[in-house]
KOLDRENPA-373633 format. One record per residue (C-alpha): x, y, z; residue in one letter. Coordinates in steps of 0.5 Angstrom, whole numbers, plus 2048, in hexadecimal, padded with zeros to 3 digits. Example, Ala and Ser with C-alpha at 12.3 -4.5 7.8 and 13.67 -1.06 7.14 Angstrom:
2
<node u="819" v="7F7" w="810" res="A"/>
<node u="81B" v="7FE" w="80E" res="S"/>
REM end
This chain:
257
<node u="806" v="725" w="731" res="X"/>
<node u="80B" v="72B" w="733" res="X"/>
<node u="80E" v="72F" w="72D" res="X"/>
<node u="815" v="72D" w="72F" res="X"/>
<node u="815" v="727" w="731" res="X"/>
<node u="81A" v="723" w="72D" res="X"/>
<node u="817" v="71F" w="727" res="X"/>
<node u="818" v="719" w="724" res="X"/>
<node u="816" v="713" w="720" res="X"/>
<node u="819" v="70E" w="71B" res="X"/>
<node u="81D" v="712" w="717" res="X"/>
<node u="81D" v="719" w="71A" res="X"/>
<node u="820" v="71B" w="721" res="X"/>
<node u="81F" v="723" w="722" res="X"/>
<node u="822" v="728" w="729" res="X"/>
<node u="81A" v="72A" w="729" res="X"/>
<node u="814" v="72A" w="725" res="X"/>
<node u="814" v="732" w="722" res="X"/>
<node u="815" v="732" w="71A" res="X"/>
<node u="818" v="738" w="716" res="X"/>
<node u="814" v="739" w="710" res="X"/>
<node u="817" v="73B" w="70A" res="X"/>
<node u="819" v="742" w="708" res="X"/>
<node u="81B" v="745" w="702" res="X"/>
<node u="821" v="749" w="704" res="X"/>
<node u="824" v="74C" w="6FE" res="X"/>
<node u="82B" v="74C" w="701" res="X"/>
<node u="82F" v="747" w="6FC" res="X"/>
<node u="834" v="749" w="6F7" res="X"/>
<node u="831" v="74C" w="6F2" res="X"/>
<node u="836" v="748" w="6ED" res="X"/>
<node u="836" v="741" w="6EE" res="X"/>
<node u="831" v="740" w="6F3" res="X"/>
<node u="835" v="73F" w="6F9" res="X"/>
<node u="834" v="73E" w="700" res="X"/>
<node u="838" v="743" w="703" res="X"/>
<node u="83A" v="745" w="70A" res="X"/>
<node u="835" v="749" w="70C" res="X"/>
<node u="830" v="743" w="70A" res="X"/>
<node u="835" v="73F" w="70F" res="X"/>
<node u="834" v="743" w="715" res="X"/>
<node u="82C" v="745" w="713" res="X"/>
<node u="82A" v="73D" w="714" res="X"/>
<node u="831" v="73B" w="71A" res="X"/>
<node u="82D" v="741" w="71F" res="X"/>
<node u="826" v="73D" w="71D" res="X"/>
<node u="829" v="737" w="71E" res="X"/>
<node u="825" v="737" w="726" res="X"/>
<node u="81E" v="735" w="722" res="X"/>
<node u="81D" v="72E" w="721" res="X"/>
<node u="81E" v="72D" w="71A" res="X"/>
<node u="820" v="733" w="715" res="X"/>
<node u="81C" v="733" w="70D" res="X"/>
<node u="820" v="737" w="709" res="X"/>
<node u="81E" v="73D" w="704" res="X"/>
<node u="81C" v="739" w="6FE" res="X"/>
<node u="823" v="738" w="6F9" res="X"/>
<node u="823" v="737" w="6F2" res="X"/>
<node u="823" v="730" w="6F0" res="X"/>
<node u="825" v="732" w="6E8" res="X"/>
<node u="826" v="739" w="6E4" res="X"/>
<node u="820" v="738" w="6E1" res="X"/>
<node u="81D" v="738" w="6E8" res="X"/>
<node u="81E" v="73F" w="6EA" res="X"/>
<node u="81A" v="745" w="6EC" res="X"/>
<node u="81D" v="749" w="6F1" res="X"/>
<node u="823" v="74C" w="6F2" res="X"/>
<node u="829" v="74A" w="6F6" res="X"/>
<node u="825" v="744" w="6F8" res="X"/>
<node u="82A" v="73E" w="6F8" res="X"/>
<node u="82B" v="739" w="6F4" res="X"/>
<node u="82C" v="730" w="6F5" res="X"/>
<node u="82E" v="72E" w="6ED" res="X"/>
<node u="835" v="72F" w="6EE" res="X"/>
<node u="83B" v="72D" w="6F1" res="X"/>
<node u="83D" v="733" w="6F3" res="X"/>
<node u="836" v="735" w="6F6" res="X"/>
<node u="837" v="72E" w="6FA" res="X"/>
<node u="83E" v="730" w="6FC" res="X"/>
<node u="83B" v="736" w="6FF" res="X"/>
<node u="836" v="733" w="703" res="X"/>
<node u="83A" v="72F" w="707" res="X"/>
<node u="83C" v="735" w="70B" res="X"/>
<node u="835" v="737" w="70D" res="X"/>
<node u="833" v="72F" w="70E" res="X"/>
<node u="839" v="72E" w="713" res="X"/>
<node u="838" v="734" w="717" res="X"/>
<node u="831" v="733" w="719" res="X"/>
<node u="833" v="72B" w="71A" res="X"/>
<node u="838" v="72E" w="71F" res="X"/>
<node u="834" v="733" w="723" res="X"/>
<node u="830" v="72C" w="724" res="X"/>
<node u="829" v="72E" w="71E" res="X"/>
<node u="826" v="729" w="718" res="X"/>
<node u="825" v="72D" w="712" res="X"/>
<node u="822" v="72B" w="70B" res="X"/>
<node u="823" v="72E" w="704" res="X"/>
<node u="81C" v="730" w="701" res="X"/>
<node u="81D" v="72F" w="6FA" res="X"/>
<node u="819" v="735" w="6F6" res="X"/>
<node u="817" v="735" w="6EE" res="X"/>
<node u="812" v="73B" w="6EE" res="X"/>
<node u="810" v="739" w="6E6" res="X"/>
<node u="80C" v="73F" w="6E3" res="X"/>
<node u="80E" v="744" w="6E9" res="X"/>
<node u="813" v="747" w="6E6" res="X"/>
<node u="817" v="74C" w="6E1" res="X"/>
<node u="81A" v="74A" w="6DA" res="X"/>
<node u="81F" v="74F" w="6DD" res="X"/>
<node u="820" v="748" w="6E2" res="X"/>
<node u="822" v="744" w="6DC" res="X"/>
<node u="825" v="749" w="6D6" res="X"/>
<node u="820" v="74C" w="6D3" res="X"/>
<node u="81C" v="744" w="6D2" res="X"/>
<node u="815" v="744" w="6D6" res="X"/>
<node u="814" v="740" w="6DC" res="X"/>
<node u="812" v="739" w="6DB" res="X"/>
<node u="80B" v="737" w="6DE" res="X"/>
<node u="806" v="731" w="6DE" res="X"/>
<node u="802" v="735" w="6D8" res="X"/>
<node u="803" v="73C" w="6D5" res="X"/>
<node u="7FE" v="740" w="6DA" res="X"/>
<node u="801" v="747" w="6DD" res="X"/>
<node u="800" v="747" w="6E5" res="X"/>
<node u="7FF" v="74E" w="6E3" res="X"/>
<node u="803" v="750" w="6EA" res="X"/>
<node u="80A" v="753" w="6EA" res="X"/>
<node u="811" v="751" w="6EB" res="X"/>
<node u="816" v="754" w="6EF" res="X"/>
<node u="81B" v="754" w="6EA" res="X"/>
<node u="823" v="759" w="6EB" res="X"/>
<node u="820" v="75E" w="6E9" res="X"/>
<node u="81B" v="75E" w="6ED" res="X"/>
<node u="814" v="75C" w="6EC" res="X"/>
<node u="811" v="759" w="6E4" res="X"/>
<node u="80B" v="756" w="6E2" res="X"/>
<node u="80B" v="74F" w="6E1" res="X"/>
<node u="80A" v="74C" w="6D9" res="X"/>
<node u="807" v="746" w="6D6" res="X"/>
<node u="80B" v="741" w="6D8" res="X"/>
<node u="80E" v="73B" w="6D3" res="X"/>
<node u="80A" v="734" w="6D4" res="X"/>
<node u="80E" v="72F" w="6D6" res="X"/>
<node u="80F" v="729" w="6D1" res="X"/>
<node u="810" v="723" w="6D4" res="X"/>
<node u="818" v="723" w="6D3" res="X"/>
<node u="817" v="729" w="6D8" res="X"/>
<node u="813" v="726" w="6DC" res="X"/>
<node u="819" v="71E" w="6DC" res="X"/>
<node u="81E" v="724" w="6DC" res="X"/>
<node u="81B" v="728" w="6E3" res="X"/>
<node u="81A" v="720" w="6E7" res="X"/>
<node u="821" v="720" w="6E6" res="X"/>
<node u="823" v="727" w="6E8" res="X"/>
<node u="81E" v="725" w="6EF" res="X"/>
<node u="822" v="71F" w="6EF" res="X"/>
<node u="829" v="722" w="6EE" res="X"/>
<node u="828" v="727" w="6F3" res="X"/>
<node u="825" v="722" w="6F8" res="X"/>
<node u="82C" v="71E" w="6F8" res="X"/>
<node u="830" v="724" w="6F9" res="X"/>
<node u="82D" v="725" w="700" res="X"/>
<node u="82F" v="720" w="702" res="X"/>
<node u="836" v="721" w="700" res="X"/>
<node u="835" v="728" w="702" res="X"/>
<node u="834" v="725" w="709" res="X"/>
<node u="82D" v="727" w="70A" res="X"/>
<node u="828" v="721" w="70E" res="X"/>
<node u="823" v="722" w="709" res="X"/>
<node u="81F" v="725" w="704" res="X"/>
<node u="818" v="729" w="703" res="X"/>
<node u="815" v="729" w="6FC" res="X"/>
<node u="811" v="730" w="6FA" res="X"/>
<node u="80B" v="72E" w="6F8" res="X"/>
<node u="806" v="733" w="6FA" res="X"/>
<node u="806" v="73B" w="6FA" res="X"/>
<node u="804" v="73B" w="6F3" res="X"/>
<node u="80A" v="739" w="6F1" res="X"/>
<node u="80C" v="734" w="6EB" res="X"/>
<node u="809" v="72D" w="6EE" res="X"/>
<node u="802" v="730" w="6F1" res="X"/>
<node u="802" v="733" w="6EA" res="X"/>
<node u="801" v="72C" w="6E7" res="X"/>
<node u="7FC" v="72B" w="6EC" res="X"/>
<node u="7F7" v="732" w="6EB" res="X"/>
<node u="7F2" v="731" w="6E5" res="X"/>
<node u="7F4" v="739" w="6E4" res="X"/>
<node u="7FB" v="738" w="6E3" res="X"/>
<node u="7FB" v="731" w="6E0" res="X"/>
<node u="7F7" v="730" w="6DA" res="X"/>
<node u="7FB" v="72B" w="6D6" res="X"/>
<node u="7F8" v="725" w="6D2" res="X"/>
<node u="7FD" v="720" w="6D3" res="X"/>
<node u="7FF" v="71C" w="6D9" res="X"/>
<node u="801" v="722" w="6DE" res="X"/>
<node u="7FA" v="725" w="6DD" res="X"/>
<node u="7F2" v="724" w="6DD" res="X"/>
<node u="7F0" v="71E" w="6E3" res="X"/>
<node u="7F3" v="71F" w="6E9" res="X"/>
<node u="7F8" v="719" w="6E9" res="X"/>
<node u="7FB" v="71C" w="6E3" res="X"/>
<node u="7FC" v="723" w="6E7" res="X"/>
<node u="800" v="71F" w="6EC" res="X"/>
<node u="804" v="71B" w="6E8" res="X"/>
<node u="80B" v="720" w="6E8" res="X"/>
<node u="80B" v="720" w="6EF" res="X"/>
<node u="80B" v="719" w="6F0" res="X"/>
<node u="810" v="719" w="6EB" res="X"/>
<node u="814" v="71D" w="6EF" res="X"/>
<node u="813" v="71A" w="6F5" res="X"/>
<node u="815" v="713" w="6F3" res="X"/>
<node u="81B" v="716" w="6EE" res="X"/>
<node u="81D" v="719" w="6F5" res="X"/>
<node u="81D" v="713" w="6F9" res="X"/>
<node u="821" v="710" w="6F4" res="X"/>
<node u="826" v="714" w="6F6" res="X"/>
<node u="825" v="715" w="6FE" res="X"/>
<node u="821" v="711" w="703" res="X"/>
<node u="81A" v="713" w="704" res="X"/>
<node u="819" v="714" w="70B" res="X"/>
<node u="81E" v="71A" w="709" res="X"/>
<node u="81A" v="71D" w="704" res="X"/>
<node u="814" v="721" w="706" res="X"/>
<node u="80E" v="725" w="702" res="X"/>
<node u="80B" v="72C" w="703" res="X"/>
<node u="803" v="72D" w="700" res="X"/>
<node u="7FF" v="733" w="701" res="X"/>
<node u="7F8" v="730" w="6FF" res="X"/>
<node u="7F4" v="737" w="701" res="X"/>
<node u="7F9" v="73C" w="6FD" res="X"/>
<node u="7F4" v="741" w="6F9" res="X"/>
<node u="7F6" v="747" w="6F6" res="X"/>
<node u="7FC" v="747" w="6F5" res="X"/>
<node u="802" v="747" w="6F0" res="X"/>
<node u="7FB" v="746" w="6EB" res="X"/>
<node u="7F9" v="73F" w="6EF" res="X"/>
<node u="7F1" v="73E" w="6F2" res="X"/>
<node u="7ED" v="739" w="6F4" res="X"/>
<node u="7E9" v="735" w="6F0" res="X"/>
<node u="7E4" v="72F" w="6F0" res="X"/>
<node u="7E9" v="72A" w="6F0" res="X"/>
<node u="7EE" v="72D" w="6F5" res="X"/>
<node u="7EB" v="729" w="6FB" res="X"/>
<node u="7EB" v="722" w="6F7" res="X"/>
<node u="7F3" v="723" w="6F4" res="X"/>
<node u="7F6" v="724" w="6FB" res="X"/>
<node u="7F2" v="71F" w="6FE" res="X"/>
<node u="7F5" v="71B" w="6F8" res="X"/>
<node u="7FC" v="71D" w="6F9" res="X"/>
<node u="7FC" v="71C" w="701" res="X"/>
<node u="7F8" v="715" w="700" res="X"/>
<node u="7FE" v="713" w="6FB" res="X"/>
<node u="803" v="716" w="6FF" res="X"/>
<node u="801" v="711" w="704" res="X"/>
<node u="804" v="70C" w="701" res="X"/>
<node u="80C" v="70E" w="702" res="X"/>
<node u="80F" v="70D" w="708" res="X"/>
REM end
């Protein structure tokens, strides 16, 4: 097998089989969370690899932690990506959307003074890279159970709008310390209801989102990023059931297609 050979299966046909990860550029507009033309001519130049995934975008307000990242949860932001999806579609590249939520990595100088929201109330204890330079992060605000119904929708929502952004398909964040592998980690999960405690409990946000999306767009477009061995960063470590609930997570994920 040769790095640039064409690859090609059921759904997925790409010039060769080199992938851009995603990287989080900060270059949107800082206002409205637009793709803008830097952005266009950013990914149109590396639109030669295979397939391109984007710097993660935000799939809601409340998902934000990082500044001038874009944004997927309006209709101007989805305008916005039209220019940069049709410019890598003419230099001959794919190029999917990864869809972000950073949950408690944040700042409530994200979110108007409120704190983020998170599985539960326990601070990463890292920093956060506000606009006015770096701040230590806070205990975040336990999400009830109208935000978590309230953040499938805002995945959902911001899957959907890909598509009509032009992109030709979608990678869930779900890695990194970041909103979904939070559900996942007993350091930073420690709920009592059916998001927290056994294992099948941790993964049920993200098969929730995962069949909201697909409701939405097909599934051989969606695709999730996981980082099973992420370990002391943004708060996260291992513990005696890391093994056991991502071989739960791969198990079950096997089950789409």
């Amino acid at each position: 097998m040769k790095l640039l050979e064409k690859y090609t299966s059921k759904h997925l046909k790409l010039e060769n089989r080199i992938v851009m990860a995603p990287m989080t550029r900060s270059r949107a507009d800082n206002e409205e969370h637009l793709a803008n033309d830097l952005m266009q001519n950013y990914y149109s130049q590396r639109a030669t690899a295979g397939l391109i995934i984007t710097e993660g975008i935000n799939v809601s307000k409340d998902s934000v932690g990082y500044i001038n990242v874009p944004g997927l949860y309006s209709e101007k932001q989805t305008e916005s990506w039209k220019n940069v999806t049709s410019a890598v579609h003419a230099s001959g590249g794919k190029i999917f959307a990864q869809l972000w939520h950073v949950g408690r990595v944040s700042h409530p100088d994200f979110h108007k003074g409120k704190v983020p929201l998170a599985p539960s109330a326990v601070n990463p204890e890292t920093q956060s890279y506000t606009y006015e330079g770096f701040k230590d992060t806070v205990t975040p605000q336990e999400m009830t159970l109208e935000d978590i119904k309230q953040t499938v929708k805002d995945f959902a929502n911001a899957a959907e709008n890909a598509m009509k952004a032009g992109f030709d398909g979608v990678e869930i964040h779900g890695a990194n310390g970041y909103l979904f592998h939070q559900f996942f980690a007993l350091t930073s999960n420690k709920r009592e209801d059916n998001y927290g405690g056994s294992i099948e409990n941790r993964g049920r946000f993200l098969f929730e989102v995962l069949d909201a999306v697909i409701e939405k767009i097909p599934v051989e477009k969606v695709g999730l990023r996981l980082s099973p061995d992420f370990d002391g960063v943004f708060g996260m470590t291992k513990d005696d059931e890391t093994t056991e609930m991502f071989e739960y997570l791969v198990n079950k994920l096997n089950n789409y297609d």
